[in-house]
C-alpha positions, 0 to 999 in steps of 0.5 A: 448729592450734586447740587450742580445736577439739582440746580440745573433740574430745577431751574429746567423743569420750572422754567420748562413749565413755564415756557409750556405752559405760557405758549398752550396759553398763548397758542390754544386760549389768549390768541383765540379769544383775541380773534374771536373777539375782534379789535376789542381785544387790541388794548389787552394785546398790545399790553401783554406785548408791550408793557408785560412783555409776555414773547420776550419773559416766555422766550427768556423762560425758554432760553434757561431751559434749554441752557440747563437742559444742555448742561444736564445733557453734557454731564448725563451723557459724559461730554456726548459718549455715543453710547449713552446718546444711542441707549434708549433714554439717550435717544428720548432725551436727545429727541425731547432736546431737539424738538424743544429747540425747534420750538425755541428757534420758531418762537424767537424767529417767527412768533416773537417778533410778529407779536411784537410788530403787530403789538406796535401796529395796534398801539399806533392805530389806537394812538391815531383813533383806529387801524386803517384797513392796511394796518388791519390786514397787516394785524391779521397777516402777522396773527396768522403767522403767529398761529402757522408757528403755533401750530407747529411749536406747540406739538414740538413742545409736547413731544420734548415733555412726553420724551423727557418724561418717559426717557427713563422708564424706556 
């Protein structure tokens, strides 16, 4: 047995369906039902963002997965043989890694950080009694950024599933 190999899948896989699974909520139920139900949803928001800490624990889950995935990847393809690599699980694999670092990298660098300001934006608003219209369009322009990325980062993670799911059955 390599135990070495079976950490690592584990901790890939269940980070992996944490991350997923997080961002689809994220993306496809928590962000909707928040713009759907207006300022209200401000206190929930800013507590997921701020207090819970939900980008960063997601961004963390995100970042173990792609650590184990590369580990796993180096000892799989022997220290990147381009044999291995240009076989066709090597190719499902490698388009699964790179569409799920694509993913990583928009969620560290558009989605986590817009969540974290628009979560600061709103809990200095509701300190103050309420958001200004300039507060409020400043919310909404970094909400749509959110979901911009979301839309973009959710099918790249759907992808890096389906590839490293069916990588060794092609």
């Amino acid at each position: 047995m390599d135990v070495y190999m079976v950490v690592l899948r584990i901790v890939h896989i269940l980070a992996g369906v944490f991350w997923v699974g997080s961002a689809l909520l994220i993306f496809y139920f928590i962000q909707p039902a928040a713009r759907e139900v207006g300022p209200g949803a401000g206190p929930l928001m800013t507590h997921l963002v701020q207090n819970k800490r939900l980008p960063d624990v997601t961004l963390g889950a995100a970042g173990l997965t792609i650590l184990a995935g590369l580990l796993m990847y180096w000892r799989v393809s022997n220290g990147l043989d381009t044999d291995w690599i240009s076989s066709s699980y090597g190719i499902a694999i490698t388009v699964g890694a790179v569409s799920a670092i694509a993913a990583v990298a928009i969620g560290a660098s558009i989605v986590r950080p817009s969540m974290a300001k628009a979560g600061q934006i709103a809990q200095s608003a509701a300190a103050a009694g309420g958001p200004t219209p300039e507060q409020g369009a400043e919310i909404q322009a970094l909400q749509q950024r959110v979901r911009v990325a979301g839309n973009i980062v959710t099918p790249l993670l759907i992808l890096a599933v389906v590839a490293m799911a069916s990588a060794q059955y092609l």
